[in-house]
PDB file with SEQRES, HELIX, SHEET and CRYST1 records, atoms N, CA, C and O in Angstrom:
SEQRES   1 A   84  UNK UNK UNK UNK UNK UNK UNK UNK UNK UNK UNK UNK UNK          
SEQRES   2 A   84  UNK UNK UNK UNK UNK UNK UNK UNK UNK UNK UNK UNK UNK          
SEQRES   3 A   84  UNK UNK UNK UNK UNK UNK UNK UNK UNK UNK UNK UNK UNK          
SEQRES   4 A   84  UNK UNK UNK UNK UNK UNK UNK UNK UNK UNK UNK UNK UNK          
SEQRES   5 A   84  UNK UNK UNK UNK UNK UNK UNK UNK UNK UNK UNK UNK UNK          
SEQRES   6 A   84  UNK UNK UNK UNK UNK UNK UNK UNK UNK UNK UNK UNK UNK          
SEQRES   7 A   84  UNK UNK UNK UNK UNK UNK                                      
HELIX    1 AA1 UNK A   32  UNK A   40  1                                   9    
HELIX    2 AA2 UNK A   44  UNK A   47  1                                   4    
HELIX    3 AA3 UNK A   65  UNK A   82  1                                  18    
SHEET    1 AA1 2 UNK A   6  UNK A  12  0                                        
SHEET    2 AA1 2 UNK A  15  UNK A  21 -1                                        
CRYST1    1.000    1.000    1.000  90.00  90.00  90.00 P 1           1          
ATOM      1  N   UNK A   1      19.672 -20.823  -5.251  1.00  0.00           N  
ATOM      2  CA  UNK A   1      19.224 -19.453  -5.301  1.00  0.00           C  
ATOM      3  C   UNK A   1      19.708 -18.783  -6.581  1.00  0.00           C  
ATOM      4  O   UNK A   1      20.680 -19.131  -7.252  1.00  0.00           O  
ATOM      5  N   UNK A   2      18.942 -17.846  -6.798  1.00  0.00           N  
ATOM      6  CA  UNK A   2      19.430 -16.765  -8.320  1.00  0.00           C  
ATOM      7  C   UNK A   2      18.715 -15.544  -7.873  1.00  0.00           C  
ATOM      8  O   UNK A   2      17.848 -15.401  -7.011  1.00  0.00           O  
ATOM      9  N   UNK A   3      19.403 -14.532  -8.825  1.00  0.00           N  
ATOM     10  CA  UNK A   3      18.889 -13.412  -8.740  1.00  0.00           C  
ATOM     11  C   UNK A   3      17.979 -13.227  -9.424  1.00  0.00           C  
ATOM     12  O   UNK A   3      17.933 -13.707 -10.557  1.00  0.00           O  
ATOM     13  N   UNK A   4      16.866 -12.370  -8.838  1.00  0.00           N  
ATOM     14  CA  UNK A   4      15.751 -11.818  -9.609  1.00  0.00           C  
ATOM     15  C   UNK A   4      15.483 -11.116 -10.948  1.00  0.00           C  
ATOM     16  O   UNK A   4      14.886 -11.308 -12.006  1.00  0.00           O  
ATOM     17  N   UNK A   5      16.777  -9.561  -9.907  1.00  0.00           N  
ATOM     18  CA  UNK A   5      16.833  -8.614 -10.686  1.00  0.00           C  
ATOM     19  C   UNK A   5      18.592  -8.590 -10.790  1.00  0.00           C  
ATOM     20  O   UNK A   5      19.405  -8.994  -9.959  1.00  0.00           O  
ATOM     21  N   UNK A   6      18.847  -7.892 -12.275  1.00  0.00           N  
ATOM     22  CA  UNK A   6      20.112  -7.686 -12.135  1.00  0.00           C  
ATOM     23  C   UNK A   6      19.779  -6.072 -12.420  1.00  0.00           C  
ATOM     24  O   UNK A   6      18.753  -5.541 -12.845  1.00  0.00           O  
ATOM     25  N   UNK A   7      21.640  -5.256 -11.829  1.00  0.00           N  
ATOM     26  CA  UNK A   7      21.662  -4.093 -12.086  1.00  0.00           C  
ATOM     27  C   UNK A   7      22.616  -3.516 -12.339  1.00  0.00           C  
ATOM     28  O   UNK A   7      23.527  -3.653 -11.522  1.00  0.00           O  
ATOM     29  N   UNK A   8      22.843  -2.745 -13.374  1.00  0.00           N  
ATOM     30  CA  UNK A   8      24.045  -2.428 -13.879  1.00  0.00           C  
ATOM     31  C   UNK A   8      24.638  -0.734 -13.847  1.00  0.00           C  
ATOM     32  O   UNK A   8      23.760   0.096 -14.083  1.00  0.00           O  
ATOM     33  N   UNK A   9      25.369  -0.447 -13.705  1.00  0.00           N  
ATOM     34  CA  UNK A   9      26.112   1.285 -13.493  1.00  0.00           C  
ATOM     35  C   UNK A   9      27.469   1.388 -14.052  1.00  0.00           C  
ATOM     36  O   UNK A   9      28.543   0.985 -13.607  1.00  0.00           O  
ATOM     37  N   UNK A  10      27.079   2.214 -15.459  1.00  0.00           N  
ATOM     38  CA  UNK A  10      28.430   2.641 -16.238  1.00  0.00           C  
ATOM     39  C   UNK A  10      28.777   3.945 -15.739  1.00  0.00           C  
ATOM     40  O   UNK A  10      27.758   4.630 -15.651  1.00  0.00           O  
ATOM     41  N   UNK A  11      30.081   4.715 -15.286  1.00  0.00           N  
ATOM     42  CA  UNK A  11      30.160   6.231 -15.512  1.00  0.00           C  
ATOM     43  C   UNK A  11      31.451   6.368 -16.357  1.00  0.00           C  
ATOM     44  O   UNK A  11      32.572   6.161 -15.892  1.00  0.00           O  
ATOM     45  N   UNK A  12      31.228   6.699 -17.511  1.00  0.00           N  
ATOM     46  CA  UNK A  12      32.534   7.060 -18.350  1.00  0.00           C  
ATOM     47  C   UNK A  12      32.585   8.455 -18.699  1.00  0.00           C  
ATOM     48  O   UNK A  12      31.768   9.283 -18.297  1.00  0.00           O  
ATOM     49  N   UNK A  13      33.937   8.793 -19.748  1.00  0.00           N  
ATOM     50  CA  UNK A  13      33.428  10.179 -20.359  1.00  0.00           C  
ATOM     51  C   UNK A  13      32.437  10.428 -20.798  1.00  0.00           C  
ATOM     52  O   UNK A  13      32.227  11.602 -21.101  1.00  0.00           O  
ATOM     53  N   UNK A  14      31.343   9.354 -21.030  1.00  0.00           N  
ATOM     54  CA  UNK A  14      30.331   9.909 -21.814  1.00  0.00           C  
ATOM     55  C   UNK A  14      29.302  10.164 -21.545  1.00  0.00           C  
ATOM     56  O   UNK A  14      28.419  10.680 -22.230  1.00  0.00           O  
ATOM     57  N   UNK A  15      29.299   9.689 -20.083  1.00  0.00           N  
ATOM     58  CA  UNK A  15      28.316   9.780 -19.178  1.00  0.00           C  
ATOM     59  C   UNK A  15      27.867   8.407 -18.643  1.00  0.00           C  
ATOM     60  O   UNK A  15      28.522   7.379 -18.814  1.00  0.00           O  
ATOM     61  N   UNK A  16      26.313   8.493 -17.766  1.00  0.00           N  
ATOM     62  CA  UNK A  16      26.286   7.383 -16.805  1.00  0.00           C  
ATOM     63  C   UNK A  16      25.265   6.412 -17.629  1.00  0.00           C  
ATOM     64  O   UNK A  16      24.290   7.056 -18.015  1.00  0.00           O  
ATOM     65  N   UNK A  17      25.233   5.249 -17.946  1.00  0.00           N  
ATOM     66  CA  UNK A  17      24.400   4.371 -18.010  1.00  0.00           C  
ATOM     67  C   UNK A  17      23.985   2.968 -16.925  1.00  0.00           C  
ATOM     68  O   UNK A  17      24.653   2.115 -16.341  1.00  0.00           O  
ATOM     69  N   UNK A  18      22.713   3.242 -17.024  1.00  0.00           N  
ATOM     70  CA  UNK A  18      22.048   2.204 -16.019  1.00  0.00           C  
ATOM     71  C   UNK A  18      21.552   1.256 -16.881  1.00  0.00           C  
ATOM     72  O   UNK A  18      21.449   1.714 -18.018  1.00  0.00           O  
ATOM     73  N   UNK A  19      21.174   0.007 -16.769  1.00  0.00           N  
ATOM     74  CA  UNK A  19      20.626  -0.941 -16.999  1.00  0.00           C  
ATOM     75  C   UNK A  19      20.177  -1.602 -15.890  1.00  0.00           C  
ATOM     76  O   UNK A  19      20.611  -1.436 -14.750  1.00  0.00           O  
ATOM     77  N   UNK A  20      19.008  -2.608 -16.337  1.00  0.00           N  
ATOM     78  CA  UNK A  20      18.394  -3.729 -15.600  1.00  0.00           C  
ATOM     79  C   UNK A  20      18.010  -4.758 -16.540  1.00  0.00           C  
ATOM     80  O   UNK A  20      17.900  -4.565 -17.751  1.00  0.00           O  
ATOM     81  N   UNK A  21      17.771  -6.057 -15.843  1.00  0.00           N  
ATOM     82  CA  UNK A  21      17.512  -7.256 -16.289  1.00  0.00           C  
ATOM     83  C   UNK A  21      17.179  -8.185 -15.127  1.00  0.00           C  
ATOM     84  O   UNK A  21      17.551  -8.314 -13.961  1.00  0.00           O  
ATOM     85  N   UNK A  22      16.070  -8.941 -16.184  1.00  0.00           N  
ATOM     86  CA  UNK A  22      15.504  -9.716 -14.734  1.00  0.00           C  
ATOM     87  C   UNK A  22      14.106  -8.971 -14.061  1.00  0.00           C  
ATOM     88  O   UNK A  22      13.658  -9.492 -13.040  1.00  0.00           O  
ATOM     89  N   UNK A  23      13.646  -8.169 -14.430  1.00  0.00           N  
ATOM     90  CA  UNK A  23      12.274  -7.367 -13.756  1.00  0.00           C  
ATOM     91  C   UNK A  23      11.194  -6.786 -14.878  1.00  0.00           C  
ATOM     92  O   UNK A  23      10.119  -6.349 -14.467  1.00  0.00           O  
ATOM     93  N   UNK A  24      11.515  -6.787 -16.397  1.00  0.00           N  
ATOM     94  CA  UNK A  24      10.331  -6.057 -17.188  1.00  0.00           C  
ATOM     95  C   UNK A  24      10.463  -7.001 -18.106  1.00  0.00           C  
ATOM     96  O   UNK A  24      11.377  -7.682 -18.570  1.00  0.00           O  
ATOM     97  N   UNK A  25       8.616  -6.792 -18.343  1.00  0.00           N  
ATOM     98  CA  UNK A  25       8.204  -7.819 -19.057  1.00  0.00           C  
ATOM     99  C   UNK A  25       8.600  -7.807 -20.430  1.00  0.00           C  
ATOM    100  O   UNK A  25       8.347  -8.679 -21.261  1.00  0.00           O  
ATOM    101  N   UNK A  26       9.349  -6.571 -20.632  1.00  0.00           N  
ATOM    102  CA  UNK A  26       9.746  -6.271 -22.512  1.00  0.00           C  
ATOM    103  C   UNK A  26      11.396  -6.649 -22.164  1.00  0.00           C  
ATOM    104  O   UNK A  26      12.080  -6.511 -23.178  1.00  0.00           O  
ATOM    105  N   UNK A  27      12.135  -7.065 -21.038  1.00  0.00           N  
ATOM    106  CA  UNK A  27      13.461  -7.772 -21.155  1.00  0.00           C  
ATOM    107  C   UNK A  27      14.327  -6.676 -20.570  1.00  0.00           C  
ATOM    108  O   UNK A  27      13.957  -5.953 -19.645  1.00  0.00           O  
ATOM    109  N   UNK A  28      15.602  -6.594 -21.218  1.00  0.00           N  
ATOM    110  CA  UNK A  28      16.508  -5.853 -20.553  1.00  0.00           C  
ATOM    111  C   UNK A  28      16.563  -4.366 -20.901  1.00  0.00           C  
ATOM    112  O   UNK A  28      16.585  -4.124 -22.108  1.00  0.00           O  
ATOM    113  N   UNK A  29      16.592  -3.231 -19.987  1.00  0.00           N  
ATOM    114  CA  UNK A  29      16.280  -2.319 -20.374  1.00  0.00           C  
ATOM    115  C   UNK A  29      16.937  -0.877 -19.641  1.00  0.00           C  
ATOM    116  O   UNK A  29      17.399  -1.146 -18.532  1.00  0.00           O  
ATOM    117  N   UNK A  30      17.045   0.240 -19.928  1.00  0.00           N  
ATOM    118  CA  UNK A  30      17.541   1.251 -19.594  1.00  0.00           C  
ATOM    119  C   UNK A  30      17.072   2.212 -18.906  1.00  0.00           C  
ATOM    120  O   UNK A  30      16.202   2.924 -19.406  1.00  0.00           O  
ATOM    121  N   UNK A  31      17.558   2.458 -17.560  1.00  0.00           N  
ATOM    122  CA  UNK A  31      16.787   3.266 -16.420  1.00  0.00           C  
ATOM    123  C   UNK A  31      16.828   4.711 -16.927  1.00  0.00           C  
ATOM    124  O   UNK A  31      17.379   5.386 -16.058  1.00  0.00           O  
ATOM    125  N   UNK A  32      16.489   5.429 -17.928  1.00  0.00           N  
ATOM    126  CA  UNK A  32      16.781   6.647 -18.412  1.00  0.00           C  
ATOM    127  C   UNK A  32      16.883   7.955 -17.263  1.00  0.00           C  
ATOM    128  O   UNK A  32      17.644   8.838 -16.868  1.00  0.00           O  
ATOM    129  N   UNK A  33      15.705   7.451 -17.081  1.00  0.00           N  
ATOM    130  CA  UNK A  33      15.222   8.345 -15.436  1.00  0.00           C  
ATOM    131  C   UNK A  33      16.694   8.487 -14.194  1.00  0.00           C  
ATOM    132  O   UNK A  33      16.999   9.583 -13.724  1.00  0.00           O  
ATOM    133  N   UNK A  34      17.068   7.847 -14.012  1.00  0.00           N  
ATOM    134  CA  UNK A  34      18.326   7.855 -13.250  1.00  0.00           C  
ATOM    135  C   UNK A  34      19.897   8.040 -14.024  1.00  0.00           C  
ATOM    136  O   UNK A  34      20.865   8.572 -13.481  1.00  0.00           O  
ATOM    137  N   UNK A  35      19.880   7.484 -15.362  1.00  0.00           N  
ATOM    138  CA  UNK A  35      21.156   8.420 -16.136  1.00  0.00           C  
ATOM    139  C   UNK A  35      21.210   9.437 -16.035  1.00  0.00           C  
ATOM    140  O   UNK A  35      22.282   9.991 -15.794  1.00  0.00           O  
ATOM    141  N   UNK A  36      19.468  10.447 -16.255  1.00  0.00           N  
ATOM    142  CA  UNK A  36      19.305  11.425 -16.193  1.00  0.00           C  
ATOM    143  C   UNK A  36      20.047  12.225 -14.689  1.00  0.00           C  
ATOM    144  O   UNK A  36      20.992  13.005 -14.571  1.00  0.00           O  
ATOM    145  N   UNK A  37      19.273  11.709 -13.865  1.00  0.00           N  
ATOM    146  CA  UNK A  37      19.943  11.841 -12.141  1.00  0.00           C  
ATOM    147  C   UNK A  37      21.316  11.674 -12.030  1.00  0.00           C  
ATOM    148  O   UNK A  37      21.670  12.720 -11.485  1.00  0.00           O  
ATOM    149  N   UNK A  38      22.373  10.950 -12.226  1.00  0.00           N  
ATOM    150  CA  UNK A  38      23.088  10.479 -11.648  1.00  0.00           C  
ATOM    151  C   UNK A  38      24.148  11.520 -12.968  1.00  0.00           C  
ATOM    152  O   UNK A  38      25.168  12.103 -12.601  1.00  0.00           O  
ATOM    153  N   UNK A  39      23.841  11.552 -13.893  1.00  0.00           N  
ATOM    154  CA  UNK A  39      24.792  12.773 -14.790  1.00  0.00           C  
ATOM    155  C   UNK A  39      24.897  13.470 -13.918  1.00  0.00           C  
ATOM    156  O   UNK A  39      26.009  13.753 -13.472  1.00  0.00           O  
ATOM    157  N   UNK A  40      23.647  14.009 -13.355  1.00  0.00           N  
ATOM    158  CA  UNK A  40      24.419  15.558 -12.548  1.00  0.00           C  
ATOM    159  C   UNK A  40      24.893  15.379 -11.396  1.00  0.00           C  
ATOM    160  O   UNK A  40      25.755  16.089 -10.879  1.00  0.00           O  
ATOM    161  N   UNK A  41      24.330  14.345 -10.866  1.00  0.00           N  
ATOM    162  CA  UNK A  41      24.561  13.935  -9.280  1.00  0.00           C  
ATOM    163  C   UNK A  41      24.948  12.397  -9.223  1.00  0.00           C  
ATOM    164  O   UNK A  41      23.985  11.640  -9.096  1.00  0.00           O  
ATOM    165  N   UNK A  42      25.974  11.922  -9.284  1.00  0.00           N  
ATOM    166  CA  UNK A  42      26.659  10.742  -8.938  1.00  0.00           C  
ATOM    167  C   UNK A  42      26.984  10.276  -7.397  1.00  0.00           C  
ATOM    168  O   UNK A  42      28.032  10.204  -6.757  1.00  0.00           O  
ATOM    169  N   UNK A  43      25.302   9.930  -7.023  1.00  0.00           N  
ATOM    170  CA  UNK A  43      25.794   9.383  -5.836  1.00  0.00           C  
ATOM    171  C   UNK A  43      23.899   8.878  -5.220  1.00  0.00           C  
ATOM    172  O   UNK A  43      22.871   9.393  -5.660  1.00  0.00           O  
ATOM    173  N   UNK A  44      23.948   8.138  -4.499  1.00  0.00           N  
ATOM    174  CA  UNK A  44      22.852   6.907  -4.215  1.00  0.00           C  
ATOM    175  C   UNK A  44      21.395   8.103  -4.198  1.00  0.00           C  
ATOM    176  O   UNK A  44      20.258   8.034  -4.666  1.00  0.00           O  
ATOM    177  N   UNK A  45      22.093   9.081  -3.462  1.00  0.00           N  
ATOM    178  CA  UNK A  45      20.938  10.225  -3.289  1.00  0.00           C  
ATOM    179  C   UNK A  45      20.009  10.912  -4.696  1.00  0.00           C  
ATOM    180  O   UNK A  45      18.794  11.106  -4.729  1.00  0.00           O  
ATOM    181  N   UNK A  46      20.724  11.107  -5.469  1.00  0.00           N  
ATOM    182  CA  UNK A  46      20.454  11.333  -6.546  1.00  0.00           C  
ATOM    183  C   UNK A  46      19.054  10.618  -6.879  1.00  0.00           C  
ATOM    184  O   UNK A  46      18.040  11.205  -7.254  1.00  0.00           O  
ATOM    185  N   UNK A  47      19.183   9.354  -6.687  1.00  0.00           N  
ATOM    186  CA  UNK A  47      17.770   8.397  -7.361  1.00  0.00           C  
ATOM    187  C   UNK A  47      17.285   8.411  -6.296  1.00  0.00           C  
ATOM    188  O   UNK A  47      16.108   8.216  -6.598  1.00  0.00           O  
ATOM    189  N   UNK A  48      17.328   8.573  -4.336  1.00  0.00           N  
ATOM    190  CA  UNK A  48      16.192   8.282  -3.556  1.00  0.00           C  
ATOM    191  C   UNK A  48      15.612   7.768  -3.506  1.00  0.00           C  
ATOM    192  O   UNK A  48      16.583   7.020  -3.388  1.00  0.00           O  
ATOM    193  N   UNK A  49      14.580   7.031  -3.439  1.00  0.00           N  
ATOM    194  CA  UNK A  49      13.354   6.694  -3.670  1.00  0.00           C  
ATOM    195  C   UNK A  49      12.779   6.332  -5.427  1.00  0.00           C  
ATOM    196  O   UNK A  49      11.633   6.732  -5.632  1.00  0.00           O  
ATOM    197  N   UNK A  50      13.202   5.908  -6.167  1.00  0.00           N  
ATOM    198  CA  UNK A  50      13.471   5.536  -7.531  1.00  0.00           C  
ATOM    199  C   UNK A  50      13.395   4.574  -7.153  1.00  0.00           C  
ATOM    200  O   UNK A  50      13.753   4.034  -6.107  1.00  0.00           O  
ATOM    201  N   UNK A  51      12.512   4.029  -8.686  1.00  0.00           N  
ATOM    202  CA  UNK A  51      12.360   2.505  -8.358  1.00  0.00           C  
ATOM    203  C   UNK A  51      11.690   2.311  -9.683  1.00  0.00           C  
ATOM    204  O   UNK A  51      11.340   3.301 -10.326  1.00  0.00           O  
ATOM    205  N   UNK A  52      11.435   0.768 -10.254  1.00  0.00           N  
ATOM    206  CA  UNK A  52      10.786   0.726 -11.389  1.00  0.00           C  
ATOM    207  C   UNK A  52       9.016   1.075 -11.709  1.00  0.00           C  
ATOM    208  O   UNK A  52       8.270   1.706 -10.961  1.00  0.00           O  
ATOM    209  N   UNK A  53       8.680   0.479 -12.977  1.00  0.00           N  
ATOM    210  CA  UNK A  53       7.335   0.481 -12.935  1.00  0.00           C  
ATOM    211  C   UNK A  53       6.656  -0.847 -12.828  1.00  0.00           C  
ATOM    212  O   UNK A  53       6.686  -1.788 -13.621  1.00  0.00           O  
ATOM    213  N   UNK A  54       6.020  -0.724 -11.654  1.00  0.00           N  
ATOM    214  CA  UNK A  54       4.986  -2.382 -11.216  1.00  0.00           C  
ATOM    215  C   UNK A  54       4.627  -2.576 -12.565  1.00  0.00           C  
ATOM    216  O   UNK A  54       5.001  -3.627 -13.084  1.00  0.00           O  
ATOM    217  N   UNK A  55       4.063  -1.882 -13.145  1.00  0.00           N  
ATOM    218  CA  UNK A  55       2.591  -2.183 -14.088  1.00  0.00           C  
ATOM    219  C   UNK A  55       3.426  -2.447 -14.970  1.00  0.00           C  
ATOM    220  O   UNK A  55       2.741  -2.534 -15.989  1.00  0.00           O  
ATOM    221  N   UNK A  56       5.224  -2.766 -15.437  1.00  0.00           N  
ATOM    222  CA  UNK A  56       5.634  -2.919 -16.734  1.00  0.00           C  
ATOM    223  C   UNK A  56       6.022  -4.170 -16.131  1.00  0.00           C  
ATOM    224  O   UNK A  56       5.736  -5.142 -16.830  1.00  0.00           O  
ATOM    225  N   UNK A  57       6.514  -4.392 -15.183  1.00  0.00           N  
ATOM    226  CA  UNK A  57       7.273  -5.990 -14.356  1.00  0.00           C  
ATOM    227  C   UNK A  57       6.953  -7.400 -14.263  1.00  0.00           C  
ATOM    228  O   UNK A  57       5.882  -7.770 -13.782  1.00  0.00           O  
ATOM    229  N   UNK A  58       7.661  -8.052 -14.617  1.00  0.00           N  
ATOM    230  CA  UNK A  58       7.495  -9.394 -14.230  1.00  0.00           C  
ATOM    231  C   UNK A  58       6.281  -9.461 -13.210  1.00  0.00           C  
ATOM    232  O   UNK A  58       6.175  -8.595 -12.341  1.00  0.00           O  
ATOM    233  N   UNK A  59       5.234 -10.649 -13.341  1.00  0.00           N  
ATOM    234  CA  UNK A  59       4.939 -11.353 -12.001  1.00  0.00           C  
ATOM    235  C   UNK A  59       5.162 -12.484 -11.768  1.00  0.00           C  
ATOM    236  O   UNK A  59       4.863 -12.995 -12.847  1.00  0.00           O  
ATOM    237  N   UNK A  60       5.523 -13.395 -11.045  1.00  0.00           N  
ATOM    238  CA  UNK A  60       5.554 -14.831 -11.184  1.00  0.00           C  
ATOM    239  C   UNK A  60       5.852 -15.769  -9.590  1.00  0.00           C  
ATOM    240  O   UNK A  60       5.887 -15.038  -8.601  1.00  0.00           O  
ATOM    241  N   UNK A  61       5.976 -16.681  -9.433  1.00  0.00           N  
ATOM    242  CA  UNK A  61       6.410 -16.975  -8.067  1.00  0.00           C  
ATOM    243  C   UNK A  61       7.211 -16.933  -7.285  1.00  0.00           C  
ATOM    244  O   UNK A  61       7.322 -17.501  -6.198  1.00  0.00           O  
ATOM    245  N   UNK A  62       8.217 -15.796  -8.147  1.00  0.00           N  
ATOM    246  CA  UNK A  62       9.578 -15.516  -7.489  1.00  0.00           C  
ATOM    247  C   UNK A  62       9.188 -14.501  -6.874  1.00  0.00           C  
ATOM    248  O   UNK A  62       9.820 -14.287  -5.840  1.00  0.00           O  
ATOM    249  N   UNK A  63       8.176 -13.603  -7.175  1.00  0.00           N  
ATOM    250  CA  UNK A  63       7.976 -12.351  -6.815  1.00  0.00           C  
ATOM    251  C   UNK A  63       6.836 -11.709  -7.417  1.00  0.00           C  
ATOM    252  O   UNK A  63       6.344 -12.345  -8.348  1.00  0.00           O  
ATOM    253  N   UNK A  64       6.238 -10.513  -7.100  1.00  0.00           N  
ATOM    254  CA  UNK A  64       5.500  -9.579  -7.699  1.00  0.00           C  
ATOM    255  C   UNK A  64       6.414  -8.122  -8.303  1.00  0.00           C  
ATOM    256  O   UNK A  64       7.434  -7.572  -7.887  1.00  0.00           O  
ATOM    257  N   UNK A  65       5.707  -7.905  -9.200  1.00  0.00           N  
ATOM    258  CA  UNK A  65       5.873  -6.845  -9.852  1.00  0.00           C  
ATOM    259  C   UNK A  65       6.464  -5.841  -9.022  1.00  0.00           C  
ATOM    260  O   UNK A  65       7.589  -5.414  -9.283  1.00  0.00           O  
ATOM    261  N   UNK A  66       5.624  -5.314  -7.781  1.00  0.00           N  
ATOM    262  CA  UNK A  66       5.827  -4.591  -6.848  1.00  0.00           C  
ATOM    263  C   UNK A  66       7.127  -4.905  -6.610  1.00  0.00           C  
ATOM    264  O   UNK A  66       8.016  -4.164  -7.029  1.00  0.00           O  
ATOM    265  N   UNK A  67       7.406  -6.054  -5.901  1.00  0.00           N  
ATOM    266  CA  UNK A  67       8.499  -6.234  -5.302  1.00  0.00           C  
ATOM    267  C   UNK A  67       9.792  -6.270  -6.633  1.00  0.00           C  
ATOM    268  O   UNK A  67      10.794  -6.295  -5.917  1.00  0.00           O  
ATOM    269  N   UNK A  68      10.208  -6.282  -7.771  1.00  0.00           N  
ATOM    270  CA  UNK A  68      10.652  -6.613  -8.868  1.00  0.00           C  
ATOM    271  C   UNK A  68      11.096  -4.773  -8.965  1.00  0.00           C  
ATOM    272  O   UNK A  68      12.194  -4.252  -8.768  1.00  0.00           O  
ATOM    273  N   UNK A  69       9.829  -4.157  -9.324  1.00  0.00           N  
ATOM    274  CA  UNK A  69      10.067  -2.429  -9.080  1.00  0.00           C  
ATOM    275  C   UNK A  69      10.637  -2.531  -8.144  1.00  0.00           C  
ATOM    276  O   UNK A  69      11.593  -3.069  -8.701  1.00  0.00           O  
ATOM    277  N   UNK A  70      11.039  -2.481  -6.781  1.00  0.00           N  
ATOM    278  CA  UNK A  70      11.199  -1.958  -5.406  1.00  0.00           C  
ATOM    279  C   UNK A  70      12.910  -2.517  -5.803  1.00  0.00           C  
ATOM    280  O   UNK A  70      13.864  -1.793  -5.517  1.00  0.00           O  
ATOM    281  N   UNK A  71      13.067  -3.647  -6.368  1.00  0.00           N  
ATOM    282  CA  UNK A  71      14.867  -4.115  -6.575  1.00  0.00           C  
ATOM    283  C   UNK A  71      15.488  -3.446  -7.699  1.00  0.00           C  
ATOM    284  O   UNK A  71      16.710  -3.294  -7.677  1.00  0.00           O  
ATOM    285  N   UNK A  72      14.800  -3.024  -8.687  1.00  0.00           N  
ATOM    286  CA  UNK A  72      15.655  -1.808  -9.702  1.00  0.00           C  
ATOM    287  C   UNK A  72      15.619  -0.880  -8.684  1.00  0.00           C  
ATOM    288  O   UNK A  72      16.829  -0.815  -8.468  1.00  0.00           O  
ATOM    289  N   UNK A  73      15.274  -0.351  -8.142  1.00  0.00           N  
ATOM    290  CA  UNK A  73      16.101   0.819  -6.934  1.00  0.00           C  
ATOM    291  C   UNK A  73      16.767   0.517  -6.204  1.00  0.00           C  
ATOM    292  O   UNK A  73      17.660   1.319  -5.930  1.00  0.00           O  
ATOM    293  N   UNK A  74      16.738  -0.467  -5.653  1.00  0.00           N  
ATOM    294  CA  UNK A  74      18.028  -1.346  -4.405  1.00  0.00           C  
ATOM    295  C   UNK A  74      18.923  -1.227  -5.127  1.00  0.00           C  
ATOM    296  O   UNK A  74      19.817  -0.384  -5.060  1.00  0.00           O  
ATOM    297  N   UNK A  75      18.720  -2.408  -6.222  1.00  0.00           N  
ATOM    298  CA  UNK A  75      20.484  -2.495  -6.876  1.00  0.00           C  
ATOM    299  C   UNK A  75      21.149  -1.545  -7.531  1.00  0.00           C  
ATOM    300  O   UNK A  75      22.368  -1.404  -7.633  1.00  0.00           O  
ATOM    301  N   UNK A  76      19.981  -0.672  -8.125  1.00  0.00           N  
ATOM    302  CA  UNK A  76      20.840   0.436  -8.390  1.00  0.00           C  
ATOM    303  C   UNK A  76      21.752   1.386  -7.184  1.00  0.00           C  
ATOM    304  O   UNK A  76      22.893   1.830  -7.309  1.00  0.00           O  
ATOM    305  N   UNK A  77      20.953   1.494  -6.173  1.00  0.00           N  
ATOM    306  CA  UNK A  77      21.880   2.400  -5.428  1.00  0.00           C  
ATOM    307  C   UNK A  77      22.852   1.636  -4.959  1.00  0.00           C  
ATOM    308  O   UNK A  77      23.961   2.164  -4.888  1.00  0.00           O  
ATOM    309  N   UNK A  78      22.728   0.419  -4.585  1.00  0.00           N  
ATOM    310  CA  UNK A  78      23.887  -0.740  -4.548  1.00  0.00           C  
ATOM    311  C   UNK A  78      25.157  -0.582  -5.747  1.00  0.00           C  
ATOM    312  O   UNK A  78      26.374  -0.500  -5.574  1.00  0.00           O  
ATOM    313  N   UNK A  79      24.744  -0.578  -6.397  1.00  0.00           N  
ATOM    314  CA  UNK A  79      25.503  -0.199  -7.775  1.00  0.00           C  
ATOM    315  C   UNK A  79      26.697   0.945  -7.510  1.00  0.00           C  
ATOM    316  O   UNK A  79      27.926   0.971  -7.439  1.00  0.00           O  
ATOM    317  N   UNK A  80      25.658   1.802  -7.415  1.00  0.00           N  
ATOM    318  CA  UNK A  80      26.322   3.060  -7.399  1.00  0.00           C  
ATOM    319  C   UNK A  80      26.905   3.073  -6.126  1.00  0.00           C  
ATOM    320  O   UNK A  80      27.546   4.103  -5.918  1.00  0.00           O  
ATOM    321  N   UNK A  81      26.891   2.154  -5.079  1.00  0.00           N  
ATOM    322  CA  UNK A  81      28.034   2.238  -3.932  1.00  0.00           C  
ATOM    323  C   UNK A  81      28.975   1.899  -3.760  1.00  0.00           C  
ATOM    324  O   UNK A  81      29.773   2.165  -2.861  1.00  0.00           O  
ATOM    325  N   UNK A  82      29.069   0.865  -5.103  1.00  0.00           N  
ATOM    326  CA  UNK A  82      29.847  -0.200  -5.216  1.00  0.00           C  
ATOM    327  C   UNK A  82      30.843   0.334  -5.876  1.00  0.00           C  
ATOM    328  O   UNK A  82      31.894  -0.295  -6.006  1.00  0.00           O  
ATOM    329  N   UNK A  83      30.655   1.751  -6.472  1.00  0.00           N  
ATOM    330  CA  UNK A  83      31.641   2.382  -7.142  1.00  0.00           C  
ATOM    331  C   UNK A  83      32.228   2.996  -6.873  1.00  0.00           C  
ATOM    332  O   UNK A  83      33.198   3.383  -7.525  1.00  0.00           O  
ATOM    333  N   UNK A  84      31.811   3.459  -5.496  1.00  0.00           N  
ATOM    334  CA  UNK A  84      32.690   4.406  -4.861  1.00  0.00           C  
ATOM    335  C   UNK A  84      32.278   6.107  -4.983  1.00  0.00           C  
ATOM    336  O   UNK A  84      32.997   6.956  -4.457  1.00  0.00           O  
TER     337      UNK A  84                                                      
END                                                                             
């Protein structure tokens, strides 16, 4: 087994950075949309329902696009639980 998607959650002084890897077809990349969120609001709620874009995602036999979007929102809020 391997992971699909990976997901990543910085919060420093300088603020929050997200990343992903493993789900867009242009490679590893930066959830701007949820740095944005999670600056003001640091916590799973913040992103809700957040998730990537199908139409930019991987397809292949591991998965669909759909499903590829739907795990940049899992792991992110995973992420961000993981932090406490």
């Amino acid at each position: 087994r391997f992971a699909l998607v990976g997901g990543f959650v910085a919060k420093t002084a300088d603020g929050v950075r997200v990343a992903v890897t493993g789900a867009s077809n242009n490679g590893v990349y930066r959830l701007s949309e949820a740095e944005t969120a999670l600056n003001g609001d640091f916590s799973e709620g913040a992103i809700a329902g957040m998730s990537g874009n199908a139409d930019d995602m991987i397809t292949d036999l591991h998965g669909t696009g759909a499903y590829r979007a739907h795990l940049v929102g899992v792991l992110t809020r995973r992420a961000i639980a993981a932090c406490g």
